[in-house]
N, C-alpha and C positions, 0 to 999 in steps of 0.2 A: 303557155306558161313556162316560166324558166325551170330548169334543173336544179333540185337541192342534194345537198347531203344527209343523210343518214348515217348516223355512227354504228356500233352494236354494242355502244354503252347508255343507247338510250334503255336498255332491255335490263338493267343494274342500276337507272338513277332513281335517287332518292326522290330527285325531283316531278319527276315521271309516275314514280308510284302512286303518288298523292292524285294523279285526277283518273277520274273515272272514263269505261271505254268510251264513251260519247265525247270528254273534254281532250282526250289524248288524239282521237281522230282529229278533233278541230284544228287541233294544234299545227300536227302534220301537216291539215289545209292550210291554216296561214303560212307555213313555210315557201308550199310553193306559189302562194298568190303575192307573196310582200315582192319587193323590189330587190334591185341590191345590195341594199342598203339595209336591208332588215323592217323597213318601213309598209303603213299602207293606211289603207282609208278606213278607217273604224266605225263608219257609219253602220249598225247593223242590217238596214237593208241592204246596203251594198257587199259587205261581207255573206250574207246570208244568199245573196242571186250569183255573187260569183262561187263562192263554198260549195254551193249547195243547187247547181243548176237544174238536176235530175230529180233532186228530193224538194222542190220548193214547195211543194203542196204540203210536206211532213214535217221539216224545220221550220220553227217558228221566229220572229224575232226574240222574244222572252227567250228560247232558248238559246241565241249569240248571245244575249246580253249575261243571261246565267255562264255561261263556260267562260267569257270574257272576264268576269268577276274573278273565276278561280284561275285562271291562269296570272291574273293579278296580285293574286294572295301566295300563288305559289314564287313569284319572280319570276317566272317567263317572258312576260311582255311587261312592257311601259305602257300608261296611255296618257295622251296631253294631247291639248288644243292649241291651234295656229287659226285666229281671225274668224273665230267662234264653229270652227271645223275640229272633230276630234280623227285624232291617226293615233296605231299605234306601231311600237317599236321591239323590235326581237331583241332580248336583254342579253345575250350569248350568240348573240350572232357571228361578229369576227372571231368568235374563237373555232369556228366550224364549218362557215359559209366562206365561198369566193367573191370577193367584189372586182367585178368587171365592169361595170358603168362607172362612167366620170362624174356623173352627176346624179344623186337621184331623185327619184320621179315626186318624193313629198318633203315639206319641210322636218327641218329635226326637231329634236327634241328641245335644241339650245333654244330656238326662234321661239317656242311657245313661253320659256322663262323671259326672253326680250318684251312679249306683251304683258301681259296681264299676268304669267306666271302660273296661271290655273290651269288644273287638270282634268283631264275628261273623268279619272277614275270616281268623282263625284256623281257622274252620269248612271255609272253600272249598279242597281241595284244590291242592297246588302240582306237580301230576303233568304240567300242559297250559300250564305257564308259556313266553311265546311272547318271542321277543325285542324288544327297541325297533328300529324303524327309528332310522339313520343319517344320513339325508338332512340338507342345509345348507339352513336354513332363517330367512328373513328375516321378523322379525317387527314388528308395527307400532305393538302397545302392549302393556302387561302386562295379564294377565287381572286379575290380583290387585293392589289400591290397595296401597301402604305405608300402615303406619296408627303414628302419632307422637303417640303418648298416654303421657303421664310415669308417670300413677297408673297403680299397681297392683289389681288383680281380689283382689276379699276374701272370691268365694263360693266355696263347696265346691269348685265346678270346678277350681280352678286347688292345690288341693293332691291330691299324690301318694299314692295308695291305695298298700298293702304289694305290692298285686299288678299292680299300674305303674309300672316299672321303666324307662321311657322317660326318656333325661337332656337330657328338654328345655333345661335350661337352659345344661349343657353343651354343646350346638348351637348355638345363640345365641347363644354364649361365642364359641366354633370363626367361627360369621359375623362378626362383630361383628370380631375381631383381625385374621383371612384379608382379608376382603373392603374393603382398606381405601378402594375407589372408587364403593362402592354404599353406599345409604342406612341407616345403621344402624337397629335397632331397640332399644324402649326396653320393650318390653312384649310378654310371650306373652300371645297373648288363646288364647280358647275356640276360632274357630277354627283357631289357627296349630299350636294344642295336637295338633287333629286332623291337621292337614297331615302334624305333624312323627311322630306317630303311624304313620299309614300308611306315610308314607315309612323310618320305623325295621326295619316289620316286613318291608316291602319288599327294604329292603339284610341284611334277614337280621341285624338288627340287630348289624350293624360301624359302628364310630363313624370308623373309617376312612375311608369310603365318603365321609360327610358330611364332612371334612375335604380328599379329592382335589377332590370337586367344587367344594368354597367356593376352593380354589387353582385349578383349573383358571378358572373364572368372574372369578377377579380379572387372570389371565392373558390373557384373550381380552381382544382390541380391539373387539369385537360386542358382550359382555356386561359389560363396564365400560363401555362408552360411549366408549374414546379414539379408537374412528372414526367415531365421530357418525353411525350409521347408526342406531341406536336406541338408547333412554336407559333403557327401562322395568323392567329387570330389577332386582328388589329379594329380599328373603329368601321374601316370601311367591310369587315366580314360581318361584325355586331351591327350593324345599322341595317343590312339586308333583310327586309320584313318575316322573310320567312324562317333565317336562322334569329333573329331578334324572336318570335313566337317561342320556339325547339326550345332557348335558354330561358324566357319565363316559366315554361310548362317544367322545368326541371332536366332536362334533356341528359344536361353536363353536369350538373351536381355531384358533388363526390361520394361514392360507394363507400359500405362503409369494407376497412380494411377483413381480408380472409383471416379467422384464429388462429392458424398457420403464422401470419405475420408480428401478431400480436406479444408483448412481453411475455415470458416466461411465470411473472406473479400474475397479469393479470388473465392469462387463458384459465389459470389455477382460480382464479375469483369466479372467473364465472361459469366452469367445471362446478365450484360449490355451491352455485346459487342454483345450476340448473338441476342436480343432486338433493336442494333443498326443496323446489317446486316438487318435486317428482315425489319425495317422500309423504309431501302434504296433500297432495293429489291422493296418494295411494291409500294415508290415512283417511281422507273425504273418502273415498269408497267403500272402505270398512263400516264408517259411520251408516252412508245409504245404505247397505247391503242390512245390517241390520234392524 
């Protein structure tokens, strides 16, 4: 098996935090079992006899198929079919891995949108789906570049098979009106296609979903940028399943301001309301006591 890297920021990601020690192992393992390429063969038996060649008697397939699921919900991996074969794909890979093969050993991710467009993540049980942490979180730049390309994509990828049913472009619509402080886009590419895929069959495919969150994100003073703490959020960081969850759950929402900050009359208002609670409080107690 080939050599990976390990950073010592996997030991502070956020991403990381989210799976438990048996789905963080596994993870590890697909590192050094994928390819290249970041790719590999998603068959659970076959992930589970090479993963797992010492322990095959103790890991189960239910259990790939379980960590499979959450490494999907967190954004770690991709998963999709090529010629009714499911693979999957390390979602951060070039930004941490060396590629030294010219070619690699499985098809990509493009080729399974060239057939039929469908994805394995249909396959992996939703029986062990785990919740998104909550936490307030400052961040420093976007994972994902805006990409500001006028033309339009003319290959197969970018038209709609009978049996994809995702309205892309209806979302992009929904960002584009909503979000009127972040960067428009002007083009679905191939992978914003898959972003918004994942993230469709994630919300259980409600257009709703995608609609709270592009108002919640124009609403935040963190995620529009009007308090200059960071500027990076654009469709392709909102569309990432996992931070699209963070911003439903309330993640970014704005705090309310410290009384410190507050006017002058109105710290004084509510000095006398909290003044007036306390004295009615105090007289409640006289009344019980007697």
């Amino acid at each position: 098996m080939p050599n990976r890297i390990l950073k010592e920021s996997i030991c502070t990601s956020d991403t990381i935090a989210q799976l438990d020690p048996e789905e963080e192992i596994f993870f590890y393992r697909l590192l050094v079992m994928c390819d290249d390429y970041g790719r590999m063969d998603a068959r659970p038996a076959i992930l589970r006899a090479k993963g797992y060649p010492l322990k095959i008697d103790k890991v189960k397939e239910s259990d790939i198929n379980k960590w499979l699921n959450k490494l999907v919900k967190v954004g770690l991996i991709h998963l999709y079919e090529v010629d009714n074969k499911p693979y999957l794909y390390v979602t951060t890979w070039e930004k941490h891995q060396q590629v030294r093969a010219k070619k690699s050993k499985y098809p990509s991710p493009d080729e399974a949108q060239q057939q039929s467009d469908s994805t394995y993540n249909h396959m992996i049980s939703d029986d062990n789906i785990c919740p998104r942490e909550s936490e307030y979180e400052s961040e420093s730049k976007s994972e994902y570049e805006s990409e500001d390309i006028l033309s339009s994509e003319t290959d197969d990828t970018t038209s709609q098979t009978q049996q994809d049913k995702v309205p892309y472009q209806e979302i992009a619509n929904l960002y584009n009106d909503i979000c009127q402080s972040l960067p428009k886009i002007k083009q679905i590419t191939n992978k914003r296609k898959r972003s918004i895929k994942t993230a469709w069959h994630n919300m259980h495919e409600n257009i709703s979903a995608f609609e709270q969150a592009f108002r919640k994100a124009e609403t935040s003073d963190f995620l529009s940028g009007r308090n200059g703490k960071w500027t990076g959020c654009n469709f392709d960081w909102l569309i990432n399943s996992n931070n699209l969850v963070k911003v439903l759950e309330g993640t970014y929402d704005n705090r309310a301001a410290p009384i410190n900050d507050l006017p002058e009359n109105v710290r004084n208002a509510l000095e006398l309301v909290k003044r007036t609670e306390y004295q009615q409080g105090q007289e409640k107690s006289i009344w019980e006591v007697d």
